[in-house]
N, C-alpha and C positions, 0 to 999 in steps of 0.2 A: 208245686214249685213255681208257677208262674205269676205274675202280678195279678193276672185277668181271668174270668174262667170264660170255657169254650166247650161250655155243654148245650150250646142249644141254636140253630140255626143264625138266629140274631146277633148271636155272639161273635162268632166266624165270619157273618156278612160285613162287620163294620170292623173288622181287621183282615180284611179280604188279600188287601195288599201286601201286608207285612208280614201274613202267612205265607203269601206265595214265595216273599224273598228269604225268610229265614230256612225254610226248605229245601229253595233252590239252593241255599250256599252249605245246606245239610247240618245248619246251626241245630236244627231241631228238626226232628227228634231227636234227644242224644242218646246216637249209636256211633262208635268209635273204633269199630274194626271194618273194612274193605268189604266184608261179606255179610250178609245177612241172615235173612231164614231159612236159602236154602242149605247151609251148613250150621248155623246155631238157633236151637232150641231160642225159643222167648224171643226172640231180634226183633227190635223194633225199627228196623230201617228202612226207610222206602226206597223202594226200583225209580229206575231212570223213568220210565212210564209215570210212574204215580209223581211223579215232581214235578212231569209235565202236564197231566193231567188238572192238577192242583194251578198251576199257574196257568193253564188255559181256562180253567172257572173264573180266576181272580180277574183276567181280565177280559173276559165277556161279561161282566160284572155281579161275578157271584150269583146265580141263577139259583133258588131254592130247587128247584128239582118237583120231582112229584112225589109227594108227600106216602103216597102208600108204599113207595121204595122204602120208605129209615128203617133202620134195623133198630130194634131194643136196646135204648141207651145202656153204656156197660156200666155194670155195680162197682164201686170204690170203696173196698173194706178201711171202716176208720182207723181199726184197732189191729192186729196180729195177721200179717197178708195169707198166711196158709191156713187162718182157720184157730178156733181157740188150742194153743198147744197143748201134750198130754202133761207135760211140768215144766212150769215157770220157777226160776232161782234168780236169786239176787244176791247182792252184799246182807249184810244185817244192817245196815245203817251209812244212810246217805252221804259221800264225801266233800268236804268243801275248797273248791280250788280258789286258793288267793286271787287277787288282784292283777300282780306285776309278777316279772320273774322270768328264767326258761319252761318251756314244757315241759311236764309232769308224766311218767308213767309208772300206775299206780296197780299193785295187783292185788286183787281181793280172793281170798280162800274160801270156796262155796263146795261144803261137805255133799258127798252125792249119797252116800251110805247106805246103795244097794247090794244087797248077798251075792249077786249073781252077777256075770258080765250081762250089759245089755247093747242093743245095738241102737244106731241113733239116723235115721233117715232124714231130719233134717234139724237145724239148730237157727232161729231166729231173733237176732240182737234189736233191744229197743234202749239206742241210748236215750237216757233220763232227760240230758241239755244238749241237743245236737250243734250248737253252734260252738260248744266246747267241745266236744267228744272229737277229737281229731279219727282215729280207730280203734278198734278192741278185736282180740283176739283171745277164744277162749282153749288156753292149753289143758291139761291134764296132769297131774300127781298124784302116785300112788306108794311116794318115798315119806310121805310125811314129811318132807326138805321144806315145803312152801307154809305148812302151818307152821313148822320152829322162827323163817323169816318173818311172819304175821304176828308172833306173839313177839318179836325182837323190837318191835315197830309199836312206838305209840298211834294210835291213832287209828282208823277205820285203814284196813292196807298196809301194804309195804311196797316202799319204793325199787325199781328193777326197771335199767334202762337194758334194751335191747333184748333180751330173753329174762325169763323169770328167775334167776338166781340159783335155780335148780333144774338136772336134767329131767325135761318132760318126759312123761312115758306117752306121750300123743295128742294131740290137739281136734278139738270139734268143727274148727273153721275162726271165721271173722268178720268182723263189718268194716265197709270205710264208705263215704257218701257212692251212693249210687249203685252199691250190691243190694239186688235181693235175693230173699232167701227160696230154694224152689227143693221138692224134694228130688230123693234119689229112686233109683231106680229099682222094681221089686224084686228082691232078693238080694239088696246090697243095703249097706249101712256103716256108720263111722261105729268103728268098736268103742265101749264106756265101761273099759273095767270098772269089777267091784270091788268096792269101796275107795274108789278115786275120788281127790279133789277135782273140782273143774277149778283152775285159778283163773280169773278173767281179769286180763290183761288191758289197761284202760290209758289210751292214751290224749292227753287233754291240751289244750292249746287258750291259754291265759287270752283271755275278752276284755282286758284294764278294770271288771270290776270280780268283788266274790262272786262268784258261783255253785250251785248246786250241782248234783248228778247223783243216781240213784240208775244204771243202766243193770236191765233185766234179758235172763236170756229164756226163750222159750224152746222147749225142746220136743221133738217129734221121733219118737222111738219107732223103728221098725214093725209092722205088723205079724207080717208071716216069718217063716224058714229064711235066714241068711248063710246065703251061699258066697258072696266075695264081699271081704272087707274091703271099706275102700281107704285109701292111704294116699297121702301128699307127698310129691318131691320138692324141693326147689331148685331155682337155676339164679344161683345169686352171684353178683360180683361187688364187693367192699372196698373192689382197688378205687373205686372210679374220684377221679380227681378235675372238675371242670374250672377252668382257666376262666377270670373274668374280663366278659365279653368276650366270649367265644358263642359262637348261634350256629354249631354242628358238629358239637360232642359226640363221638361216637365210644360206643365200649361194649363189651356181650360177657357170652358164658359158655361152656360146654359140659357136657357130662355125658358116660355111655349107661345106654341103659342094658343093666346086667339078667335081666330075664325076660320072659316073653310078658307084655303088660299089656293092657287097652287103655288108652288116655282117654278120659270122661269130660273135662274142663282145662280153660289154662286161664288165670286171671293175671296179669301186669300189673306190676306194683312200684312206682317212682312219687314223687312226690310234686313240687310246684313246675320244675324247669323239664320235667318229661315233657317228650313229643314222640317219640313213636318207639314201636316196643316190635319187631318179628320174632316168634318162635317156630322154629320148622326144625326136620327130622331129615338126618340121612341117611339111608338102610346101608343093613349089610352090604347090598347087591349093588350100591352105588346111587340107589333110587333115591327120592326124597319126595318129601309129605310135608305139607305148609298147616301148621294148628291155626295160626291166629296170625298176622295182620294190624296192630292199632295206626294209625294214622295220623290220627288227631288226638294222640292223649289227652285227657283233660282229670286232676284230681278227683274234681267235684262231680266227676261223671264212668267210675269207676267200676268196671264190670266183671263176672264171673262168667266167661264163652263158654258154655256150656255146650259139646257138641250133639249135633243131631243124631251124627252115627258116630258112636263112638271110637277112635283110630285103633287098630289095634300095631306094635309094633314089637317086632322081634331082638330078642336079645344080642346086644352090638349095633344098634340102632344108636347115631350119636346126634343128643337134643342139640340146639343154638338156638344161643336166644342175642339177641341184637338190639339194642335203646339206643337211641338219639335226645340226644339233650340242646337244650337253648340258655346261654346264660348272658345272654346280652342285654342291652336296656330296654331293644326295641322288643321285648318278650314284655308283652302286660302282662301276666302272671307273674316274674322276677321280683319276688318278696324282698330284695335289698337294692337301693340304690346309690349311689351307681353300686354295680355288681362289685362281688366279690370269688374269690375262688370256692369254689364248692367240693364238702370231700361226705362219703358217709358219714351220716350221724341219725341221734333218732328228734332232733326237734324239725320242726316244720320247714324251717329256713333251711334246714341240711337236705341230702337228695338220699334217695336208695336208689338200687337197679335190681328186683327180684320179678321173675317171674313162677306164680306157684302151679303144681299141674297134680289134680287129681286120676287116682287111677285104681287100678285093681290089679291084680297078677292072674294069667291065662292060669296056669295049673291050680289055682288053689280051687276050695272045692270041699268049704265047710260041712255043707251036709252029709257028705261024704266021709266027712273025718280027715279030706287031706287039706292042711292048712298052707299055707303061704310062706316065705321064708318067714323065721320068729327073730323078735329085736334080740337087745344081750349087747354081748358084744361085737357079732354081727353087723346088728343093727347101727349100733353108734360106728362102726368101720363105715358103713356106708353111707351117711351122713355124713362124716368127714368127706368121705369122698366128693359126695353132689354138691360140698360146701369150696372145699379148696382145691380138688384136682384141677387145677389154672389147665392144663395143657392135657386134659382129658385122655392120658395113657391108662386109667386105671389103677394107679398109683397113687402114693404121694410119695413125692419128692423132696428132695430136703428141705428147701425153702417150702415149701406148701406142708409138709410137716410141722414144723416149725408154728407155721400161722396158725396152726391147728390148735397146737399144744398154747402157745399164748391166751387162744378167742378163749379156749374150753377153761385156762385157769382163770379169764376174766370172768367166767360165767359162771362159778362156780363149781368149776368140774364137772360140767355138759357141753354137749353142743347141742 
């Protein structure tokens, strides 16, 4: 990602300085939540120590050290970060995104056409043209809804802003700059029903000339016995409306959580004018539990907090999640100028406010035979809920009904 590399003494010595200060102001490394490794897996953030550390070398004038200290330069895989995956899927043929225009989301129907459910421990996105590929998200269809949209549509795809045009029966995950992909934990796995489509959801952001893309997914199926599917909530809000030039937007979300769960990850998802993102928990008992922290949003540095120990949270546990927006001028990221009012939308210049949070459910207990609550209509109940219970009673309410039935007839009769 950088201009320069920094693999080798020499290299570091004659940016001795510029290392010390990008550090000290915590430019780089880019890590963007409050905490580090000692609560998230993979963190790449350094301690108050090591920044001082680092700017006490830079300026006794980078002293090489002694040489029988280096540890074994670390390996940088060029190709798939977890290793060659067990099945790679693509489109059948590469799409061509115009010149001019709004952004494109563009979904392609990729047949899985296995007999058996399988489970999926990790899923790896390699978009084709990353400086168009805004993100991609690969859902799941096992209605056949998404190939009748495919065949409606000239062309490689079919166009589907905001969800796929049909209700998903479940989703593998996603990319956007800055997620990697790592696996899951043994004896858990994303479920891949049999004979699902994966529809991979491609969202692209026009560069002024054609462009190619051809984004492949690699996929890591479970090994052993799975015992807890893992599954996604969200915590989204669509109200959000930022006034221009306004530099301290605020707006959140709430949802209870209706059985006893363990939260695994929580990843923040806002687009240019994000700045800070809290999700935290407040128990039944009054208590509260802090997941994530961002601070310094940044799009282009966009992560999956994967926690070290997994939280676990009891049924009536109510999430909140909190974003801070900037839409003023003096925001360098503020993709329009002078600003303008900002409302949900899915192009680039428009904002989101979701935060996604993976998990598992305490009772279930596949090996066992005892499974987890099952979707249906269940499932779709409770989704509405995480989606427009505004006022987090466990309900909806007439107005939040309402929004329900509108979103789901724009979506085709899902949410």
């Amino acid at each position: 990602m950088a201009p320069f590399t920094l693999q080798s003494y020499a290299d570091a010595k004659k940016r001795a300085d510029q290392i010390a200060i990008v550090t000290g102001d915590r430019f780089m490394p880019p890590w963007k939540a409050d905490e580090g490794k000692e609560k998230f897996t993979d963190a790449h953030r350094l301690t108050d120590a090591e920044i001082a550390l680092i700017k006490k070398w830079a300026d006794s004038g980078a002293p090489e050290g002694n040489k029988a200290d280096l540890p074994p330069a670390p390996k940088f895989s060029p190709g798939w970060q977890l290793g060659e995956p067990d099945v790679i899927v693509q489109p059948t043929e590469s799409y061509t995104l115009g010149a001019e225009g709004d952004d494109v989301y563009k979904c392609f129907v990729i047949p899985t056409n296995y007999a058996e459910d399988r489970y999926i421990a990790s899923m790896e996105v390699r978009p084709g043209n990353r400086p168009v590929v805004h993100h991609a998200i690969a859902y799941l269809d096992t209605s056949g809804g998404a190939r009748k949209l495919d065949e409606a549509e000239a062309g490689p795809g079919y166009t589907s802003f905001g969800g796929i045009g049909v209700a998903p029966s479940g989703a593998l995950g996603g990319w956007a700059p800055g997620i990697m992909p790592r696996m899951a934990a043994e004896g858990s796995g994303i479920l891949l029903p049999k004979g699902a489509d994966i529809v991979l959801q491609v969202h692209y952001h026009r560069s002024g000339k054609a462009e190619k893309d051809l984004t492949k997914l690699g996929l890591y199926f479970a090994k052993g016995p799975v015992d807890k599917q893992i599954r996604t909530m969200i915590l989204p809000n669509r109200e959000l409306r930022i006034p221009a030039g306004e530099a301290n937007y605020k707006i959140g979300a709430t949802r209870r959580v209706q059985q006893d769960i363990t939260v695994l990850s929580v990843t923040p998802h806002m687009h240019l004018l994000g700045k800070e993102m809290d999700v935290n928990a407040t128990l039944p008992d009054g208590g509260s539990k802090k997941l994530v922290r961002v601070n310094d949003y940044d799009f282009n540095w966009q992560t999956i907090y994967s926690l070290k120990n997994p939280m676990q949270l009891p049924a009536g546990s109510k999430l909140e999640m909190t974003a801070r927006y900037d839409n003023s001028a003096d925001n360098p990221t503020n993709p329009v100028n002078p600003p303008r009012e900002v409302t949900w939308g899915e192009q680039t210049t428009d904002e989101m406010c979701i935060a996604f949070l993976n998990y598992t459910i305490d009772s279930e207990h596949l090996t066992k035979g005892e499974p987890g609550v099952a979707g249906g209509g269940a499932g779709l109940m409770r989704r509405a809920l995480e989606m427009f219970d505004k006022n987090a009673n466990g309900k909806l309410d007439p107005d939040e009904l309402a929004a329900a039935l509108e979103y789901r007839a724009k979506r085709g009769g899902g949410l």
